[in-house]
DRENDO-1510 file (C-alpha; in Angstrom, 1 decimal, always signed):
<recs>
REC; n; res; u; v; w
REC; 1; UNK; +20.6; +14.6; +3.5 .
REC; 2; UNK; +20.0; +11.0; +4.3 .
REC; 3; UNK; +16.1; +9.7; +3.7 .
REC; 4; UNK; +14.8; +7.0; +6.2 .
REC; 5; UNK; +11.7; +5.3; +4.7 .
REC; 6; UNK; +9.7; +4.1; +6.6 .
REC; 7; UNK; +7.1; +2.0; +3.9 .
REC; 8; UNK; +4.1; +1.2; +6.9 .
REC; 9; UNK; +1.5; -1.1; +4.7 .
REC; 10; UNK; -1.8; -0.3; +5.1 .
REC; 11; UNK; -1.1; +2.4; +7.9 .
REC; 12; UNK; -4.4; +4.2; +7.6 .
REC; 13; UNK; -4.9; +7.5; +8.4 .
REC; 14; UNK; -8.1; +7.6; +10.0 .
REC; 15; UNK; -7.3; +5.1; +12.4 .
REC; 16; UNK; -4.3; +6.9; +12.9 .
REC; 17; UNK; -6.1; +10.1; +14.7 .
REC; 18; UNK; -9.3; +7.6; +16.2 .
REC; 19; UNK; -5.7; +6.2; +18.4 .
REC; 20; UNK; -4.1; +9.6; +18.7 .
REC; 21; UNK; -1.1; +8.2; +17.4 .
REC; 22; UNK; +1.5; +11.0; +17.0 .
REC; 23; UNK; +4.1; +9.3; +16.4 .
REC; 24; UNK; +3.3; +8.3; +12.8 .
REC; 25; UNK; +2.6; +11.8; +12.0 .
REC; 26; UNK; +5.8; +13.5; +13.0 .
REC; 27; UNK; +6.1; +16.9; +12.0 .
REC; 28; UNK; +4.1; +17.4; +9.0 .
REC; 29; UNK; +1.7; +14.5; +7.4 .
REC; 30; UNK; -1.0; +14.2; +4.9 .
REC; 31; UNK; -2.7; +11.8; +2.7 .
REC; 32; UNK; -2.6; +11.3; -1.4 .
REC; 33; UNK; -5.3; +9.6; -3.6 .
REC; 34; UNK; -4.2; +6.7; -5.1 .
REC; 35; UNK; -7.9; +5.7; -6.9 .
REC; 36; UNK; -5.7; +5.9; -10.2 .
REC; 37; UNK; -4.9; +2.2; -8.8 .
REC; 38; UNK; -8.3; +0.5; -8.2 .
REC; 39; UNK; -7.7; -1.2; -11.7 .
REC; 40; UNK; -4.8; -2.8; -10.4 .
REC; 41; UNK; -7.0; -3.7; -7.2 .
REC; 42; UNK; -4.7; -1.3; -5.2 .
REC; 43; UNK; -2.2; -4.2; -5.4 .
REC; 44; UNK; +0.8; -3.7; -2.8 .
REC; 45; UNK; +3.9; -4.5; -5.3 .
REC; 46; UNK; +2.2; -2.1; -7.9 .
REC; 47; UNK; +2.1; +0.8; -5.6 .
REC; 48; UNK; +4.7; +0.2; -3.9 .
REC; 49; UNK; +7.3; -0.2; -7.4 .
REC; 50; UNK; +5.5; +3.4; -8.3 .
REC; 51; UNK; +7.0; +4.7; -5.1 .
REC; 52; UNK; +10.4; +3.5; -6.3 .
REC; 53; UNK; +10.0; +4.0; -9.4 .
REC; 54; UNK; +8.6; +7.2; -9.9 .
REC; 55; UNK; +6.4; +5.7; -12.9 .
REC; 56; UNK; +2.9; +4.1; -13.4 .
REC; 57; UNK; +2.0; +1.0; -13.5 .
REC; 58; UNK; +1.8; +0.9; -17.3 .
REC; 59; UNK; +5.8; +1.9; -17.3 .
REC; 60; UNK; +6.9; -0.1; -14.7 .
REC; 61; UNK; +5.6; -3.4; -15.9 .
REC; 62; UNK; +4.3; -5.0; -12.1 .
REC; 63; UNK; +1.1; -6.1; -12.3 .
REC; 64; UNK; +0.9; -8.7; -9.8 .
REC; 65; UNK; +2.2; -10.3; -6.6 .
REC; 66; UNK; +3.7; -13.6; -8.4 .
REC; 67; UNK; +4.8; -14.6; -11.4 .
REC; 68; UNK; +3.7; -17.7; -13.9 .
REC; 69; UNK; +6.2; -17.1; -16.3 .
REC; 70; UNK; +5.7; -15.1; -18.9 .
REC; 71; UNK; +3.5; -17.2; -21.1 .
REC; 72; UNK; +1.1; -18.6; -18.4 .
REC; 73; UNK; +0.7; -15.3; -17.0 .
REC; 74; UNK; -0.9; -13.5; -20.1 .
REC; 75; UNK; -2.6; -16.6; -21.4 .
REC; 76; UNK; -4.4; -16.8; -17.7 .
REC; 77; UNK; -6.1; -13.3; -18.2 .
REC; 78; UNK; -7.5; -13.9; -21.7 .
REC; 79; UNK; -10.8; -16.1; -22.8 .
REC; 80; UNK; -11.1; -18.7; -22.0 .
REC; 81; UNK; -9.1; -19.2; -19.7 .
REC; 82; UNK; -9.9; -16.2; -17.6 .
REC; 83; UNK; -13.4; -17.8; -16.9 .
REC; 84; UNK; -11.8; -21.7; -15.4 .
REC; 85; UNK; -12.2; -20.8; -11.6 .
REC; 86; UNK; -9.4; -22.2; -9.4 .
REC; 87; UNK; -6.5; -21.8; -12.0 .
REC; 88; UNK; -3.6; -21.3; -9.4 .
REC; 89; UNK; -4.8; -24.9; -8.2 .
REC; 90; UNK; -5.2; -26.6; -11.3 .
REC; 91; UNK; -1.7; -25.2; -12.4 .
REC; 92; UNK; +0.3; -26.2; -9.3 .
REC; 93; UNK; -1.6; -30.1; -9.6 .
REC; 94; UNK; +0.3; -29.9; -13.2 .
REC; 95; UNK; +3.8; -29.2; -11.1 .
REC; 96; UNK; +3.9; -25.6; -12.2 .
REC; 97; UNK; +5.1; -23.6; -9.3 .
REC; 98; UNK; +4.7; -19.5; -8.9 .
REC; 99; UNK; +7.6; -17.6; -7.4 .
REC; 100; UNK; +7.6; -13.9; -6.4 .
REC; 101; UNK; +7.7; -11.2; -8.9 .
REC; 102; UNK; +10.9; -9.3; -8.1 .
REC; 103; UNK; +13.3; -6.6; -9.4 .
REC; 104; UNK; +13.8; -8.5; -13.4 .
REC; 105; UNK; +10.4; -7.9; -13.5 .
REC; 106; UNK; +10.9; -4.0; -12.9 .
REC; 107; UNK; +11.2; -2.4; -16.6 .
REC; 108; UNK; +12.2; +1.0; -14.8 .
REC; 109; UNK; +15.2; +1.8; -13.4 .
REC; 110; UNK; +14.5; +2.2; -9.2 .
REC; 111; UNK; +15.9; +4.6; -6.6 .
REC; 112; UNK; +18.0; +2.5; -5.6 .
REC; 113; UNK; +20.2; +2.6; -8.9 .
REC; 114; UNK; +20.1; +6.3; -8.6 .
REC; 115; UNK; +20.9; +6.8; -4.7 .
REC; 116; UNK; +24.0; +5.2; -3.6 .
REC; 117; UNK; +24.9; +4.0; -1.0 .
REC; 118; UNK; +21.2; +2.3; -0.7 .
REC; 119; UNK; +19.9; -0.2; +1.4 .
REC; 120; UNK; +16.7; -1.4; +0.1 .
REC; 121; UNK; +15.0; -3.7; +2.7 .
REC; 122; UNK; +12.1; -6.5; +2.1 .
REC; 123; UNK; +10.5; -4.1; -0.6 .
REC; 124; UNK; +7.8; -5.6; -3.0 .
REC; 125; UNK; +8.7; -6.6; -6.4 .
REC; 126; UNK; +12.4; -5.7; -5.5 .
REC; 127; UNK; +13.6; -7.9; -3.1 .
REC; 128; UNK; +11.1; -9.1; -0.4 .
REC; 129; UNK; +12.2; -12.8; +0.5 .
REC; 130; UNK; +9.4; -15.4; -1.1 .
REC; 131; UNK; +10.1; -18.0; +2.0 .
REC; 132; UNK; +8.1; -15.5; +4.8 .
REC; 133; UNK; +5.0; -15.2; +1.9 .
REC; 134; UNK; +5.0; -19.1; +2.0 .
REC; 135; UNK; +5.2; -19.5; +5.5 .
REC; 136; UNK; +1.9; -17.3; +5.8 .
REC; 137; UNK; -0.1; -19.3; +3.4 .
REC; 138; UNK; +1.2; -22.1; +5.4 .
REC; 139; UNK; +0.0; -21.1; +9.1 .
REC; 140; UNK; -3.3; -19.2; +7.1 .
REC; 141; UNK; -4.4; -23.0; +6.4 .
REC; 142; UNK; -3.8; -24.3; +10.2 .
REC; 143; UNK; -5.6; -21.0; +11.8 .
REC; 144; UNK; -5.3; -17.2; +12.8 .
REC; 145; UNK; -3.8; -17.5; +15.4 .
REC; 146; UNK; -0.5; -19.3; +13.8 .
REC; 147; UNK; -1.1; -16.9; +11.0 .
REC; 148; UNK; -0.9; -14.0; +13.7 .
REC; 149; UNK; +2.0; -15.9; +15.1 .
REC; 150; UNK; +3.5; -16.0; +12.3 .
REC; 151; UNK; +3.5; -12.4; +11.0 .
REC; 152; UNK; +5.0; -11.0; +14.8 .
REC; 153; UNK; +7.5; -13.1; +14.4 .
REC; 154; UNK; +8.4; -12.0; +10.8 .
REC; 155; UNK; +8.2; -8.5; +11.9 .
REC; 156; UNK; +10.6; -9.0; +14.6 .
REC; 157; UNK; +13.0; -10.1; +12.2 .
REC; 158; UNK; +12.5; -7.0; +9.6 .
REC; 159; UNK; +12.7; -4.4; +12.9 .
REC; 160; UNK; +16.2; -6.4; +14.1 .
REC; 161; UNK; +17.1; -5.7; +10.3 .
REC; 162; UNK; +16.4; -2.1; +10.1 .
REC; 163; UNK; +17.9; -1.6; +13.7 .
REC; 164; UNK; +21.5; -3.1; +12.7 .
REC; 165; UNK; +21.1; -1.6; +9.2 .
REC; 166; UNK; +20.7; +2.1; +10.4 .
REC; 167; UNK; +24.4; +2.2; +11.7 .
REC; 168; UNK; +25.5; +1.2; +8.0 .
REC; 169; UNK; +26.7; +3.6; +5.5 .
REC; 170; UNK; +24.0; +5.2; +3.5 .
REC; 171; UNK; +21.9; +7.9; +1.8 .
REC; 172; UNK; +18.9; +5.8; +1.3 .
REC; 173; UNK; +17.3; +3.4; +3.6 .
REC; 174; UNK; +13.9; +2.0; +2.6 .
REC; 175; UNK; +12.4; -0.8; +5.0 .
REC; 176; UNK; +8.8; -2.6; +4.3 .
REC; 177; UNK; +6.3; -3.6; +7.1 .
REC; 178; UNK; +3.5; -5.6; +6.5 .
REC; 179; UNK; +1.9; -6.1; +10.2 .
REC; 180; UNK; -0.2; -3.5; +10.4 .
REC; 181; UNK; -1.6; -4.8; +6.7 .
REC; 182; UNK; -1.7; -8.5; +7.7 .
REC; 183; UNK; -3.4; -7.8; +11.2 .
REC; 184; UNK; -5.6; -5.4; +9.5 .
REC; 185; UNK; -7.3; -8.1; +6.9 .
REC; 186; UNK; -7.0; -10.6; +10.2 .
REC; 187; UNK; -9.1; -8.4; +12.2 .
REC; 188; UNK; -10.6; -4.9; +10.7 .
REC; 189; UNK; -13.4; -4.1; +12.0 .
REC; 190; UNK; -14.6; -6.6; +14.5 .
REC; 191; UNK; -11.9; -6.9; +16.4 .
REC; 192; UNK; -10.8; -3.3; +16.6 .
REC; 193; UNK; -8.8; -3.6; +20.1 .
REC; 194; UNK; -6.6; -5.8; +17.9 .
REC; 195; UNK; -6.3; -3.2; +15.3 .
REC; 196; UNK; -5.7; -0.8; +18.5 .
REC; 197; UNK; -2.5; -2.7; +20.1 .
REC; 198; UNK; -0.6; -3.4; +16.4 .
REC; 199; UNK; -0.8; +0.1; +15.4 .
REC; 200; UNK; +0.6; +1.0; +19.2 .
REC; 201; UNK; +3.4; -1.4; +18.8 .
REC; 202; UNK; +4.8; +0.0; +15.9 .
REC; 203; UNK; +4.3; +3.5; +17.1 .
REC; 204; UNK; +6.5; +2.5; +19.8 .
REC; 205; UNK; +8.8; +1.0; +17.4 .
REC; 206; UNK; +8.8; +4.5; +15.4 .
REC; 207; UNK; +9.6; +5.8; +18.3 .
REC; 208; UNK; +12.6; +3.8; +19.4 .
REC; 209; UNK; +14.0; +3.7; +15.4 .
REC; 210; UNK; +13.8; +7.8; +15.3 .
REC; 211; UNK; +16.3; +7.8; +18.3 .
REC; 212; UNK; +18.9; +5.6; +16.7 .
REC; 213; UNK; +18.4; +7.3; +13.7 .
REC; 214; UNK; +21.3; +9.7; +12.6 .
REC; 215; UNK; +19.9; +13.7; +13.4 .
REC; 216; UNK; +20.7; +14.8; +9.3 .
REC; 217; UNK; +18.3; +12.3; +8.8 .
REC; 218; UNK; +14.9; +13.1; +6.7 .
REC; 219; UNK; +12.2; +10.1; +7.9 .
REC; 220; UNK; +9.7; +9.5; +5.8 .
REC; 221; UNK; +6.6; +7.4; +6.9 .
REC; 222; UNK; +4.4; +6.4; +4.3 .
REC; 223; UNK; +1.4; +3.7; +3.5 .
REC; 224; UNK; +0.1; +2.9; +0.0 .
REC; 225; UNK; -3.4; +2.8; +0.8 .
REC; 226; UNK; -5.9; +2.3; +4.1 .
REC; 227; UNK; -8.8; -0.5; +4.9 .
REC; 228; UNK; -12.2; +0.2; +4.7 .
REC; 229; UNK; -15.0; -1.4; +6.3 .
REC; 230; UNK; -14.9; -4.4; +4.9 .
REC; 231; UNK; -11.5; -5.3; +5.2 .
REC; 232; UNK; -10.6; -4.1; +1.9 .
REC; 233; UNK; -7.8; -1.9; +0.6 .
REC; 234; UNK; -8.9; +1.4; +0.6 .
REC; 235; UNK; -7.5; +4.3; -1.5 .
REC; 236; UNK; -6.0; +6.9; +0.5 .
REC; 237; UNK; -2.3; +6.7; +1.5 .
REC; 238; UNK; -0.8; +8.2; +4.8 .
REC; 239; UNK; +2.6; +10.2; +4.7 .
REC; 240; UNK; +4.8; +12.0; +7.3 .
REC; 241; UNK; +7.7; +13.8; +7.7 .
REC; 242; UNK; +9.9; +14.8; +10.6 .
REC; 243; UNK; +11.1; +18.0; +9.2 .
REC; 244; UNK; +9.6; +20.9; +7.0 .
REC; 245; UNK; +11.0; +20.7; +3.8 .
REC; 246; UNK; +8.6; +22.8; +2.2 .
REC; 247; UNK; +7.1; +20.1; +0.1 .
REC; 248; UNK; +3.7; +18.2; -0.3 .
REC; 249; UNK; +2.7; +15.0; -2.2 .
REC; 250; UNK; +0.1; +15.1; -4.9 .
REC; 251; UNK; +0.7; +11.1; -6.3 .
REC; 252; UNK; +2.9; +7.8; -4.9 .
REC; 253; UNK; +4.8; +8.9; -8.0 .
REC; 254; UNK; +6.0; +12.1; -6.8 .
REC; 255; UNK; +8.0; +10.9; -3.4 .
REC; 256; UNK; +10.5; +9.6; -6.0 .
REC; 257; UNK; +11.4; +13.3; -7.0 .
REC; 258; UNK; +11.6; +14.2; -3.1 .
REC; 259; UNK; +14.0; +11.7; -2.4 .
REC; 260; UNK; +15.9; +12.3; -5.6 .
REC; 261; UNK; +16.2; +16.4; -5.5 .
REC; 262; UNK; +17.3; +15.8; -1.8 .
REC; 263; UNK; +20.2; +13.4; -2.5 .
REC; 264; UNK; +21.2; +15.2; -5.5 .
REC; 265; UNK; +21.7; +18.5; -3.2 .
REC; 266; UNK; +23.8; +17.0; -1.1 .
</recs>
């Protein structure tokens, strides 16, 4: 059976009902705690490589969005240099430069080494492009709007991807969004008609990727964790399946078995 994944950041399930958004939750759905990673600040790339990975955090070695180097990134989470405020700026003004952590930094091996034919698409830590991160710190200093702007336009070009890649030859297809994240910290909660028309966009676009997707197809939607009040990760995560398969979640961990058991029966 192929596996569609559909990897929806920040798709929170609360919100999910308040819109009556039954697209997202497909056939069957639930939500998994994923408190075990409020130590790691519920950090995308560290979900998200547990998801691929199958392991912790404390196996899979990503700890953080980017990268220092080795070195600089241990020294700058011990005293004393864990108490000088602004080190990011004080290190660039010295001409060092940090890039994105991505798949060398992964100490496990991934699905994707397991599952062929897979096509892995802009997933954290593996191999999400570092230009589109830039461009949003970029716009983020001229306004929200251009940030806004900015992120629509970077989703476009991750949906045209996923559309042409469906009609490819695979077994696993993994794609990550980030709108619904990005608009979420933009907007959640005062501007909740914002937070309204982004998460019916891409229920549309659920929609419209479910009928060009092949029939044998399992589609998995899932989130690593919601927003809270404040605007802050929040520790539930949102799954759904378009078919019974007889199976529930109880960690991120445990969609690695799923998608494993079901490639290796064929």
């Amino acid at each position: 059976m192929r596996v569609l994944v559909l990897a929806i950041d920040c798709l929170d399930y609360r919100l999910v009902n308040r819109f009556g958004l039954d697209a997202f939750k497909q056939r069957v759905w639930g939500t998994i705690d994923v408190s075990e990673f409020r130590k790691y600040k519920l950090l995308t790339p560290v979900i998200w490589t547990s998801f691929i990975t199958g392991k912790p955090p404390e196996e899979h070695g990503v700890l953080h969005w980017w990268t220092w180097g080795r070195l600089l990134d241990r020294i700058r989470y011990y005293p004393p240099f864990k108490w000088v405020r602004g080190k990011r700026r004080i290190l660039e003004k010295l001409g060092f430069k940090p890039r994105l952590v991505d798949r060398s930094h992964i100490k496990s091996s991934t699905i994707f080494d397991v599952v062929k034919p897979s096509i892995p698409l802009f997933v954290p830590a593996y191999n999400d492009p570092e230009w589109y991160h830039r461009e949003y710190n970029r716009a983020l200093r001229s306004s929200v709007k251009e940030l806004e702007e900015a992120v629509l336009k970077v989703h476009k070009m991750k949906l045209d991807a996923l559309m042409e890649s469906l009609s490819r030859e695979w077994k696993l297809l993994m794609v990550w969004f980030d709108v619904i994240d990005l608009f979420s910290h933009m907007y959640y909660p005062h501007r909740l008609g914002k937070i309204e028309w982004i998460y019916r966009l891409v229920a549309l676009q659920v929609r419209k990727i479910a009928k060009h997707t092949p029939p044998d197809t399992l589609i998995l939607i899932v989130s690593d964790h919601g927003i809270d009040e404040n605007g802050l990760h929040y520790p539930k995560a949102f799954w759904s399946l378009n078919k019974e398969v007889g199976w529930r979640p109880n960690k991120i961990t445990d969609f690695y078995k799923l998608i494993l058991e079901l490639y290796r029966s064929g």
